[in-house]
C-alpha positions in Angstrom: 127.4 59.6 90.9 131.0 60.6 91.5 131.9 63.8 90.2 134.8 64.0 87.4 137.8 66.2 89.3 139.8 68.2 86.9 143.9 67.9 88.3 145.3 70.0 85.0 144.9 71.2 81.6 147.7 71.8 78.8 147.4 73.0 75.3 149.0 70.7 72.3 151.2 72.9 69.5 147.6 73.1 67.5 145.7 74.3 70.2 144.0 71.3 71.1 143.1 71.4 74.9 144.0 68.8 76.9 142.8 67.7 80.4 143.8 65.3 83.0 140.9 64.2 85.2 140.6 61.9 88.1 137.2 60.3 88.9 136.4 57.0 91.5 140.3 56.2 91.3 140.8 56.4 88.0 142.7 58.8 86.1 141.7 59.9 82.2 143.1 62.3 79.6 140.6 64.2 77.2 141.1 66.1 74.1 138.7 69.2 73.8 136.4 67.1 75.5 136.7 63.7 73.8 138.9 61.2 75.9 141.8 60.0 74.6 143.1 57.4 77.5 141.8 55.9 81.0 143.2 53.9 83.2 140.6 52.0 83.7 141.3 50.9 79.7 144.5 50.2 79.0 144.7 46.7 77.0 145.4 47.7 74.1 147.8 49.8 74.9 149.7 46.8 76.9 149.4 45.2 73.7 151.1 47.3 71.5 154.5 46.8 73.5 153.8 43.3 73.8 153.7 43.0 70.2 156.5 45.1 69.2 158.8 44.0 71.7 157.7 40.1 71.7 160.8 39.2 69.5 163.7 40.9 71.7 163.4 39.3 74.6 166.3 37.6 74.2 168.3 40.6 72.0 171.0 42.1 73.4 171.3 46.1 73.7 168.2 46.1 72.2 166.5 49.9 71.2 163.1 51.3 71.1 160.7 54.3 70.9 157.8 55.1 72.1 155.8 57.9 70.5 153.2 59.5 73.1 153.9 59.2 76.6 149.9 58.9 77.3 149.3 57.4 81.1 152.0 55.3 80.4 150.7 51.4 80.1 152.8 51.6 76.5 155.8 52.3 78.2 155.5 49.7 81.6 154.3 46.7 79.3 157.5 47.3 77.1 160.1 47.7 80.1 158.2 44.3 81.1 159.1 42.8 78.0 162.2 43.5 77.3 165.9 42.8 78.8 168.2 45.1 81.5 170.1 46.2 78.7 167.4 47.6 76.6 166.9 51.6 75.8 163.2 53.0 75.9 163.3 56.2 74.4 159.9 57.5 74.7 158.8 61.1 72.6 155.9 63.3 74.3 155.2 66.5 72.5 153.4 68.6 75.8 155.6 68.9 78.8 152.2 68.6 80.9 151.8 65.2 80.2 155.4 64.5 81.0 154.6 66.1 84.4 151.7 64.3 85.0 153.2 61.0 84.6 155.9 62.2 87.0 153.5 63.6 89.8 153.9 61.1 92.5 150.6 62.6 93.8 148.9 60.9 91.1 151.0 57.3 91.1 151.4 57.4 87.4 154.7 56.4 85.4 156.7 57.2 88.6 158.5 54.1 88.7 158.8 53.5 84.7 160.0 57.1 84.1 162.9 56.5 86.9 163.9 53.2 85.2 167.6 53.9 84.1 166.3 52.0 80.7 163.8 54.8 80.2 164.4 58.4 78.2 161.7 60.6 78.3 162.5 63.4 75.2 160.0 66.0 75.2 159.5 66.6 71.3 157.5 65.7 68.2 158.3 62.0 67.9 158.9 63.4 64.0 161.9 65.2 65.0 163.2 61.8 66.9 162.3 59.5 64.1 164.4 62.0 61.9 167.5 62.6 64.2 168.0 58.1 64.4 168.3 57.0 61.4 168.5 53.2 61.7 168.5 53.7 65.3 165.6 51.6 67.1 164.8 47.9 66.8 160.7 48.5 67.2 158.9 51.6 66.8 155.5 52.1 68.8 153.3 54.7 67.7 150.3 56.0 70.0 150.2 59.7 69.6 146.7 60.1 68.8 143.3 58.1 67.8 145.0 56.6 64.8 144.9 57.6 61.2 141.0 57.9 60.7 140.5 59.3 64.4 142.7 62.4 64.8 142.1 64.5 66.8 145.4 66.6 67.5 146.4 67.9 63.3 150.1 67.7 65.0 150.5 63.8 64.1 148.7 63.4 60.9 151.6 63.7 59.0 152.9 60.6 60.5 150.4 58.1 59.1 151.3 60.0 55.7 153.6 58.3 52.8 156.2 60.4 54.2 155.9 59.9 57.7 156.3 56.0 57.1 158.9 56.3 55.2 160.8 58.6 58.0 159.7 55.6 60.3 161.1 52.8 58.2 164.5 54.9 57.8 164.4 55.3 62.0 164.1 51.1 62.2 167.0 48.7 62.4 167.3 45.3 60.2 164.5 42.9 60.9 162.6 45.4 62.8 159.0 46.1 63.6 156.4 49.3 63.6 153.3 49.0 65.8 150.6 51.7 65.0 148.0 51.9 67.7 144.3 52.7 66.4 140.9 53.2 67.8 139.3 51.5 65.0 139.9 49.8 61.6 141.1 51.7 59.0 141.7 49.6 55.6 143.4 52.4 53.6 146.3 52.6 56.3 146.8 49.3 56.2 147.2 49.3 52.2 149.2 52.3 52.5 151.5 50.1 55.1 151.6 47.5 52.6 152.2 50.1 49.9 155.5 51.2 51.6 156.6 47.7 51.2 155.7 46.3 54.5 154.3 43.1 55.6 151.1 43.8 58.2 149.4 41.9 60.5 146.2 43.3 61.7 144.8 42.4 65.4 141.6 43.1 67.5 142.3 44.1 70.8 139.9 45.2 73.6 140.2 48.4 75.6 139.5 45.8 78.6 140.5 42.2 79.1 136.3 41.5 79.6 134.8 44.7 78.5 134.6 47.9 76.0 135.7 48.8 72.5 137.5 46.9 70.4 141.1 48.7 69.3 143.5 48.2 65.8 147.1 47.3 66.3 148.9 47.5 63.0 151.8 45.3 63.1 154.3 45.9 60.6 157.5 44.6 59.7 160.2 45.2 57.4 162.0 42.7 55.3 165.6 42.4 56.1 167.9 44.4 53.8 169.9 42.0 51.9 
């Protein structure tokens, strides 16, 4: 068996630990010791910018955010999908995992990051959803294991009454919200609902042939009259 080689470790506001390994080609992040992200598993992750970005395609000066830098599949799907014009502002909260994706050693989110689309904001992607009001015309939120699977206590408050609200206020007219989750999690989806959203629910695998199944909560806001 191939050992698991340990390339850096960086610490989360909370003091969760987290780790960036490399093992048979493949990089993963883990969070005290449960992983968060492979590359060998990205899928879902492509999905949630496919989704989110599906219907600005054709937009013009469109805007976006991406909370949770990860490994980077989010941010490559969505630069895939969406016109020369576009803005991908993407929030990371640890300045490791910013460096990581930059590292050309490792062959990351080289490219994406240097995309002149691309702005990489190292901050809680609270403090960005706060400071753009009616700024972003899709809003793509992977900064944990969803609302059920936390792990880092740092982005709890986002899947809160309060932190949906602060996201709808941070989306545009006929905008949409993509939550990415590693399982199903009814109440969230009510409490999408409850905020006056309408929310599609989809079943994603980790893998295109293989692994877990994910949640994608797809929700969209009604265009202010």
């Amino acid at each position: 068996m191939k050992p698991y080689e340990r390339l850096g470790e960086a610490h989360t506001p909370d003091g969760t630990r987290l780790e960036l390994f490399r093992h048979d080609g493949a990089y993963l992040i883990r969070a005290d010791g449960i992983e968060l992200m492979s590359t060998r598993r990205h899928l879902s992750e492509d999905r949630l910018a496919e989704v989110a970005c599906a219907s600005l395609r054709e937009g013009v000066a469109a805007r976006v955010l991406i909370g949770g830098l990860g490994l980077g599949f989010t941010l490559r799907a969505a630069l895939a999908s969406l016109p020369d014009d576009a803005e991908v502002v993407v929030a990371e909260l640890v300045a490791d995992v910013i460096a990581w994706n930059a590292d050309p050693a490792y062959g990351l989110s080289v490219q994406a990051m240097a995309d002149p689309r691309v702005r990489i904001v190292h901050d809680d992607v609270v403090n960005v959803l706060r400071a753009n009001a009616d700024g972003f015309n899709a809003i793509m939120l992977d900064t944990d294991n969803g609302p059920e699977g936390m792990l880092m206590s740092e982005n709890a408050r986002l899947y809160k009454a309060r932190g949906i609200a602060l996201t709808m206020a941070a989306l545009r007219d006929g905008g949409t919200i993509a939550y990415w989750s590693v399982g199903d999690d009814p109440k969230f989806a009510g409490a999408l609902q409850h905020a006056g959203l309408r929310v599609e629910t989809l079943r994603v695998r980790a893998h295109d042939t293989a692994g877990p199944m994910h949640t994608l909560y797809v929700a969209t806001v009604r265009r202010k009259a």
